[in-house]
C-alpha positions in Angstrom: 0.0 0.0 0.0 1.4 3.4 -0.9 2.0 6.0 2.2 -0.4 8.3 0.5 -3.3 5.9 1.0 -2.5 5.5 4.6 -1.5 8.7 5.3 -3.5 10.9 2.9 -6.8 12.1 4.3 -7.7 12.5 7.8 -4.5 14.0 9.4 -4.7 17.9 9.0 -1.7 18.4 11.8 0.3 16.3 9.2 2.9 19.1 8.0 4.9 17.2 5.6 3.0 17.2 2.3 2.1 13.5 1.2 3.2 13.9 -2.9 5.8 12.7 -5.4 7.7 10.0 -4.6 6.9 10.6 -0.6 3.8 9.6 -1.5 4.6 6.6 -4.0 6.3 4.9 -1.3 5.3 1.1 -0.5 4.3 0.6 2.7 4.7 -3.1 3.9 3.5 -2.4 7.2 3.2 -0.5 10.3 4.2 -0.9 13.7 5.7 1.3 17.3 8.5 -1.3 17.9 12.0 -1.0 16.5 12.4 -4.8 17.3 9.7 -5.4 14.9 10.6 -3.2 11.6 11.1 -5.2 8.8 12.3 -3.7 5.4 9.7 -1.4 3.8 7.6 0.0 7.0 6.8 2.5 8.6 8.0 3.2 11.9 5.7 5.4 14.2 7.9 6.7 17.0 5.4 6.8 20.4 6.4 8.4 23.7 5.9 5.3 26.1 5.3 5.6 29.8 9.1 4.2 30.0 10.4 4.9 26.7 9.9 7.4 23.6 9.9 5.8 20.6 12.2 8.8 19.1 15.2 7.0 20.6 14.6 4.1 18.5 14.4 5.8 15.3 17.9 5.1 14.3 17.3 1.0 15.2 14.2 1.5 12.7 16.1 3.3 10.4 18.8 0.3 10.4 16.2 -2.7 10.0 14.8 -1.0 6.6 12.0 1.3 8.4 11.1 3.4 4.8 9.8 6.3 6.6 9.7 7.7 10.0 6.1 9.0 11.9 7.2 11.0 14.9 6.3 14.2 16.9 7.5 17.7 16.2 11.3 17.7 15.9 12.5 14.3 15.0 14.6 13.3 12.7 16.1 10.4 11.0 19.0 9.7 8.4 18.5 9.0 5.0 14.4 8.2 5.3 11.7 11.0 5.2 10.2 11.9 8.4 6.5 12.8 8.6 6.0 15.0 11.8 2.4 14.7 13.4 1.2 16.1 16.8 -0.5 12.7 17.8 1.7 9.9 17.0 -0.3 7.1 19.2 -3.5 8.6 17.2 -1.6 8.6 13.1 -0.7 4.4 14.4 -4.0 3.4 15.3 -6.1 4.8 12.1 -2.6 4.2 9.8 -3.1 0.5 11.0 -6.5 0.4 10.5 -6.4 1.8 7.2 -3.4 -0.6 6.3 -5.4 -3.9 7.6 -8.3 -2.7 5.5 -10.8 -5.2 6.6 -12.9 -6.0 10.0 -16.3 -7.5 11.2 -19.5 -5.9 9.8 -20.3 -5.2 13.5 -18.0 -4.3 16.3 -19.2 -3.4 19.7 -16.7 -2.1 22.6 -17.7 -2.0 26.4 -15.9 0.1 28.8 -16.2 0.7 32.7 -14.1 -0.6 35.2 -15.6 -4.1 36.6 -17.1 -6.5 33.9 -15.8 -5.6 30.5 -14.5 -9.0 29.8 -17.9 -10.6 30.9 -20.1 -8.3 28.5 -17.6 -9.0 26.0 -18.0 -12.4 26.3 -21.3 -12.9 26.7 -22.4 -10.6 23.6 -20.4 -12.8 21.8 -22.2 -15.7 22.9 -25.6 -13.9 22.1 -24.9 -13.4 19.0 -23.6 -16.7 18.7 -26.8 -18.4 19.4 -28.4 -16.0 16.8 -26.7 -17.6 13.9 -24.1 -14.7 14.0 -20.6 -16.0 13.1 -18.5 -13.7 16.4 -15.5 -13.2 17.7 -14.2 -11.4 21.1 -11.5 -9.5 22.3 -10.2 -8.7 25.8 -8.7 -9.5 29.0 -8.7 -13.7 28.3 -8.0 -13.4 24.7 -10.0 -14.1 21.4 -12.5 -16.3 21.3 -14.1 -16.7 17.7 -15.2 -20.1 15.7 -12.1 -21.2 14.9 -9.9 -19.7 17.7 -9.6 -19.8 21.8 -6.2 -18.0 22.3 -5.1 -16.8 25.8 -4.0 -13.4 26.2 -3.0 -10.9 28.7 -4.1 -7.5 27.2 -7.4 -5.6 27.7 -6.8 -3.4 24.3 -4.0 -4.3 22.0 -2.2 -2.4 20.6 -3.0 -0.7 17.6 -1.1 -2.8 14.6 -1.8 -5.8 16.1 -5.4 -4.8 16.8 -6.2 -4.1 13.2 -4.3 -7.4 11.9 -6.4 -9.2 14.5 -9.6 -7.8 13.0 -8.8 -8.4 9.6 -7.9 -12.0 10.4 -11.4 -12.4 12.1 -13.0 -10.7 9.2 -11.2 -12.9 6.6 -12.4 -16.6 8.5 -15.8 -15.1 8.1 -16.9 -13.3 11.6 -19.6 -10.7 11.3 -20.0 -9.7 14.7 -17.1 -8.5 17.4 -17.1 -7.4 21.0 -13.9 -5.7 22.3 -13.1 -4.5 25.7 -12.4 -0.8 25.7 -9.4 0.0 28.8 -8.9 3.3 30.0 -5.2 2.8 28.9 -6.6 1.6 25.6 -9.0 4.8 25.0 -6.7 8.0 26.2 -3.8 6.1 24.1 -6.0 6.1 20.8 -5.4 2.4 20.4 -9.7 1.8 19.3 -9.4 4.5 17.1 -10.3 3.1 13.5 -12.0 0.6 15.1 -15.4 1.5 13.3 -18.3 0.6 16.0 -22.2 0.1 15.8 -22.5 0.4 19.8 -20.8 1.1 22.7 -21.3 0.2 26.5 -21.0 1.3 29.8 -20.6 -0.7 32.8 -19.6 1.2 35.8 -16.9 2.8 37.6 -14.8 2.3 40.3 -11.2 2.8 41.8 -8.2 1.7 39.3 -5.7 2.6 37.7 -4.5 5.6 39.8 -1.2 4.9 39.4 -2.0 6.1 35.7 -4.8 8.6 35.9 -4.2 11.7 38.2 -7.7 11.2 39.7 -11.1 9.2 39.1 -12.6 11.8 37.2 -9.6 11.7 34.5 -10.3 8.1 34.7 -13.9 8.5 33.4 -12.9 11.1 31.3 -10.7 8.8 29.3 -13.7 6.0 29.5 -16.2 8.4 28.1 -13.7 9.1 24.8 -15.2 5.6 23.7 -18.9 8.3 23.2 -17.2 11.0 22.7 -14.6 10.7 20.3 -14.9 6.9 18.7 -19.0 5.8 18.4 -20.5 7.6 15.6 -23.3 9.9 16.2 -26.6 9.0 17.0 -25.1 5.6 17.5 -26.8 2.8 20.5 -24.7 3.4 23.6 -25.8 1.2 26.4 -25.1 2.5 29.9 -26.2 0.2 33.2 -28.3 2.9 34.8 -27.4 1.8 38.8 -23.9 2.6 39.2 -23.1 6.2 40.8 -21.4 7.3 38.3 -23.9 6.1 35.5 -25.7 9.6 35.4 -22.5 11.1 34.3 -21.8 8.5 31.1 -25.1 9.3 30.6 -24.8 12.8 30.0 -21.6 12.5 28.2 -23.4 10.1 25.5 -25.8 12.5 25.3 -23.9 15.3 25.1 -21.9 13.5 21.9 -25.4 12.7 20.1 -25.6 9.3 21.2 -29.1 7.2 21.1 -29.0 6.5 24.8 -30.0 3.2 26.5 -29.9 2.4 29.9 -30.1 -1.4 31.7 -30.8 -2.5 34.9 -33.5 -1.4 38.0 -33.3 2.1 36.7 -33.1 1.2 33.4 -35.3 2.4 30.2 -34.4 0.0 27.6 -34.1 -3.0 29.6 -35.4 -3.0 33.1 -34.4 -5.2 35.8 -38.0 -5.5 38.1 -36.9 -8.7 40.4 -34.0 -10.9 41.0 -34.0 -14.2 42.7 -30.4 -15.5 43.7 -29.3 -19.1 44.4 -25.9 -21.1 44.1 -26.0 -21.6 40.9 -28.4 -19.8 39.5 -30.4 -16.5 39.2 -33.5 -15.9 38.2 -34.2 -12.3 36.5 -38.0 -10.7 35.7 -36.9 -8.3 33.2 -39.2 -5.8 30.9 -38.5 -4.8 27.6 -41.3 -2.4 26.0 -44.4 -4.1 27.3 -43.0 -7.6 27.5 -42.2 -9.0 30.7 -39.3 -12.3 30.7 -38.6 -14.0 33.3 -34.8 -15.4 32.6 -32.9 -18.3 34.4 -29.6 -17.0 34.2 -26.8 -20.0 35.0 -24.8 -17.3 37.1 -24.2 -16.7 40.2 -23.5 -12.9 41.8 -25.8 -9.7 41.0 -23.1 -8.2 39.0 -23.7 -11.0 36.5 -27.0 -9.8 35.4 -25.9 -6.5 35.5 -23.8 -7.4 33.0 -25.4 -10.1 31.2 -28.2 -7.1 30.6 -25.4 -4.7 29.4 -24.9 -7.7 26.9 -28.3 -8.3 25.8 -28.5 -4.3 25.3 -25.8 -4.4 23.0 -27.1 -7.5 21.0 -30.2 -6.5 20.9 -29.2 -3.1 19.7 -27.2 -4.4 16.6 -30.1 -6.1 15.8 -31.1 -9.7 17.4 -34.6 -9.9 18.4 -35.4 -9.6 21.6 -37.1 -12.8 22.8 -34.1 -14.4 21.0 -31.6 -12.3 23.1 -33.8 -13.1 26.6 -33.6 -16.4 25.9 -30.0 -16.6 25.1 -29.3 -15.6 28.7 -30.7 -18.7 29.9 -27.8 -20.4 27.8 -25.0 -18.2 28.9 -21.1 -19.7 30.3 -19.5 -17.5 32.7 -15.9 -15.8 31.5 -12.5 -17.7 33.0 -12.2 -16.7 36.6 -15.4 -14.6 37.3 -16.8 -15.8 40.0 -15.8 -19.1 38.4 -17.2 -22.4 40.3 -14.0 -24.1 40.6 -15.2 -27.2 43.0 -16.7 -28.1 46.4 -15.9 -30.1 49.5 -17.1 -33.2 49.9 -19.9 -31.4 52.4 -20.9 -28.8 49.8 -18.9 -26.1 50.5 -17.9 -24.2 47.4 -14.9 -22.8 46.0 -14.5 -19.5 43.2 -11.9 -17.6 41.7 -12.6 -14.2 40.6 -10.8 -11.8 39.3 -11.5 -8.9 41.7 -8.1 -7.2 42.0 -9.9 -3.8 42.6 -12.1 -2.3 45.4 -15.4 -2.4 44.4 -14.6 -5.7 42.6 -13.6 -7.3 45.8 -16.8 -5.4 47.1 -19.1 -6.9 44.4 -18.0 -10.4 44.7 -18.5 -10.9 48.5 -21.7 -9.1 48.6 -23.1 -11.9 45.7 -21.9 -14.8 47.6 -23.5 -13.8 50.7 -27.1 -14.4 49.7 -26.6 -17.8 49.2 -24.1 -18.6 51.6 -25.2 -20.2 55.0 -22.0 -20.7 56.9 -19.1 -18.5 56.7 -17.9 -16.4 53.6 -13.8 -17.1 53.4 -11.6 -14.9 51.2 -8.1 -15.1 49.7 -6.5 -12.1 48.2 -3.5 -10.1 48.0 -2.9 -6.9 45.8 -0.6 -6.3 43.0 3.4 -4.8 43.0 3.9 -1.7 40.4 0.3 -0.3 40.7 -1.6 1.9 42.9 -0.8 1.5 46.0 -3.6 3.4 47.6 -6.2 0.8 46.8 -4.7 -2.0 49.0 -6.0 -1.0 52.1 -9.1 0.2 50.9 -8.6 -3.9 49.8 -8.2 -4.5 53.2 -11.1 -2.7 55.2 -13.2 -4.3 52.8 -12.3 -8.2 52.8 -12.8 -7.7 56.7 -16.0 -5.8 56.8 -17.6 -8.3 54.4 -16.1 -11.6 54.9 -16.5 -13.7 57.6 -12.5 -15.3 57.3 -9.6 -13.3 56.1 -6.5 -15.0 54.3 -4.1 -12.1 52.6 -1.5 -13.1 50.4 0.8 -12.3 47.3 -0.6 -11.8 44.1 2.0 -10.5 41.8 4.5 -8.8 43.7 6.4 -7.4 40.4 9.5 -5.7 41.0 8.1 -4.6 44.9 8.8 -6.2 48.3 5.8 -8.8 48.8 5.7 -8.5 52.5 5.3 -4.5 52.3 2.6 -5.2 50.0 1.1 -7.4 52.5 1.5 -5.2 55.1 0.2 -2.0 53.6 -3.2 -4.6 52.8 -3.3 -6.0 56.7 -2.6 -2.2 57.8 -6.4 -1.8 57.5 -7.5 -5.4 57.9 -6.8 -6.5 62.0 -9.1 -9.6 60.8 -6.8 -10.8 58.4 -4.4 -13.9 58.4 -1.0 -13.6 56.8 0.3 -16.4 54.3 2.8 -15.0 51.9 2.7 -18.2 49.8 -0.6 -18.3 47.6 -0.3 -21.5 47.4 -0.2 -22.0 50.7 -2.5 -19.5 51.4 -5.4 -21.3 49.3 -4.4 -24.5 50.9 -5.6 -23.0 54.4 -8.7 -21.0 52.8 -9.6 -25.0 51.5 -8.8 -26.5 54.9 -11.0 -24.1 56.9 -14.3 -24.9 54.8 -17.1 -26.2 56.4 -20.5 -27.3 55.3 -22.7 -24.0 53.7 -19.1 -22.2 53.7 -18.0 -20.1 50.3 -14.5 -19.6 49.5 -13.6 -16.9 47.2 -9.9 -16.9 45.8 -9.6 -13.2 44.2 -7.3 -11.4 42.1 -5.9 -13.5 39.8 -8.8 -14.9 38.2 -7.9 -16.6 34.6 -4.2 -15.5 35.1 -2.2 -18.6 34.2 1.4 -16.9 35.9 2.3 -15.2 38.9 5.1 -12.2 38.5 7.7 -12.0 41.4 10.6 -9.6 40.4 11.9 -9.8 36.5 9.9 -13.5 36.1 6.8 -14.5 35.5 5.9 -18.3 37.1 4.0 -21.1 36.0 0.4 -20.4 38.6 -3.3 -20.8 38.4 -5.3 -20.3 40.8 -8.1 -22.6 39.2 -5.3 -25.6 39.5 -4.1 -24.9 43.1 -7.7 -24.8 44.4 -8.4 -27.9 42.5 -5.1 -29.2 44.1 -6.3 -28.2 47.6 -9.5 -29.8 47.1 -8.8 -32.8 46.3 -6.1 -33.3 48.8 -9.0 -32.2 51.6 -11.0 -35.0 50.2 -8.1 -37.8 50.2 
């Protein structure tokens, strides 16, 4: 593809004119890391949180990089430099122009608690449809033909748009994506080209990123502002506090606004019936009243399994078909996943909760249906904010009846400071550095009409201590534990 049809139209800050043989150059493809620059592509240089890309320009320049994107003053030997004032923005539509192709339908959700969920389970809506779809997020792809683990919420860019033109070329119509705060303020969805958008809700994270929350939701609310087109579905779950304000800013950007849940308009949520396994939801659409066995447990889940159905419903499966896919739904890897039981019927999650008011939500679901003790084991990550864990703290010991805090991954930070700034605020607590071990004695205390929940890890398949990353799941060490309580 020549540079003119990628970098032609749509970039006014662009001050290099895009003509003659600038503009006649091939482009083999695009990417933001030096290690990656093949012969023919272009290099966009990014300022990284640890790195700017300008400082690899010259390793580009030396692995056949053809031309140079950058910020205002770069320069390169013996390529042409094209200076923009966005570079993250120029990579993501550049890519998405290169790649060319993606499904029909995209959808992204955003908030902070149960992206991955609504991702997954508008996937498996339209699924049931008859819709050939595909999503993307926090576990990986799922699609047809693929079930790849990942770690990512939002790719980046290049690979984004070469994932989507994959999907599109082994036939999927229909794609959900998981829209990160990281992922909105760094322009990675832009190009993405969406028929709806989601809300879920808000809580503490990533404030070792964002100056304060409301940055944080200003970055989230890009997704209505800046990427969904006008007048296009956004589906907000009306009973979060801060769902009046995503509601205003979708409004404010021309959006056709529908809200979920007790409060909601478009899908309300009248009653909800909660057992171990199971919930049952009345919800009203119009003036059509369902009542929905949904196959998960915890509140939160039809929270988002509505969010889901709004979204699916809104890019155009029927409604009865979309209630009664909820009845069929299979619950994301490590939320509030059912790992086992105890030979007395205790029974045993992991979750992913690794944020206040996901730690919150997950022992508040549990306790409906739990008639002993509610037993948590959770530790808080190294590298991120540090204010959350004993906000972690006060919580696990306010709403759980046992107390095991532990390591999650530790990074490049002192585990037992980590532990101690979490048991700072949690006198309940039990320390057990070892997660391993520390699961082993959440197992071992069960008792008939207990619920252990093992949080923060969640479909995590490593645990990072310093420089490495280790073989460890939580869904195998509770299995472990279990079965060596029932030997």
């Amino acid at each position: 593809m020549k540079l003119r049809d990628i970098a032609g139209d749509g970039f006014p800050e662009l001050n290099t004119q895009i003509d003659g043989a600038v503009g006649d150059l091939e482009i083999t493809g695009i990417c933001a890391d030096s290690r990656q620059v093949a012969p023919g592509m272009a290099f966009v240089a990014v300022a990284g949180t640890k790195a700017d890309g300008a400082s690899f320009i010259a390793d580009a320049v030396s692995r056949g990089a053809s031309v140079i994107v950058a910020g205002p003053g770069a320069t390169a030997n013996g390529v042409p430099v094209l200076r923009v004032s966005e570079p993250r923005r120029f990579l993501a539509i550049a890519a998405s122009r290169f790649s060319g192709r993606q499904p029909e339908t995209m959808v992204a959700v955003t908030g902070t608690a149960g992206k991955t969920s609504v991702a997954s389970f508008t996937r498996q809506i339209w699924a049931f449809a008859g819709h050939p779809a595909a999503m993307i997020g926090t576990t990986g792809v799922v699609s047809p033909t693929r079930n790849d683990y990942g770690s990512l919420t939002t790719p980046d860019p290049a690979s984004l748009h070469a994932l989507l033109a994959e999907l599109a070329d082994e036939g999927v119509t229909h794609a959900a994506m998981e829209a990160s705060s990281h992922g909105l303020d760094q322009f990675r969805l832009d190009g993405v080209k969406l028929a709806a958008a989601a809300f879920t809700n808000l809580g503490r994270d990533h404030m070792d990123y964002h100056p304060t929350v409301e940055d944080y939701m200003a970055a989230k609310m890009r997704l209505f502002k800046d990427l969904l087109p006008k007048g296009a579905p956004a589906v907000i779950f009306a009973d979060d506090a801060w769902s009046e304000q995503a509601i205003a800013a979708a409004r404010a950007a021309g959006q056709d606004v529908r809200t979920v849940g007790r409060k909601g308009d478009f899908l309300k949520l009248k009653r909800v019936e909660h057992f171990r396994h199971k919930q049952i939801a009345e919800v009203h659409v119009d003036d059509e009243i369902f009542e929905i066995h949904i196959p998960l447990a915890g509140d939160f889940q039809v929270a988002n399994a509505l969010v889901a159905a709004g979204l699916a419903i809104s890019t155009g499966v029927a409604v009865p078909v979309a209630m009664a896919a909820l009845e069929k739904l299979v619950g994301a890897s490590g939320r509030l996943e059912l790992v086992g039981h105890t030979h007395d019927g205790a029974l045993a999650y992991v979750d992913y909760a690794h944020k206040p008011d996901a730690l919150e939500n997950v022992l508040n679901s549990v306790r409906p249906f739990t008639t002993g003790r509610v037993i948590v084991v959770f530790g808080c990550g190294g590298d991120r904010d540090r204010g959350k864990r004993p906000i972690m703290g006060e919580i696990a010991c306010r709403l759980a009846d046992v107390v095991v805090v532990t390591d999650d991954n530790p990074r490049s930070e002192d585990p037992a400071t980590i532990r101690a700034e979490i048991m700072a605020a949690a006198a309940c607590a039990t320390e057990v550095g070892d997660r391993a071990e520390a699961i082993r004695k959440g197992v071992g205390m069960l008792k008939s009409g207990d619920t252990l929940i093992v949080a923060g890890k969640g479909h995590e398949e490593g645990q990072t201590i310093g420089g490495v990353t280790l073989p460890f799941s939580d869904h195998a060490e509770l299995r472990k534990a279990l079965e060596e309580l029932k030997s």
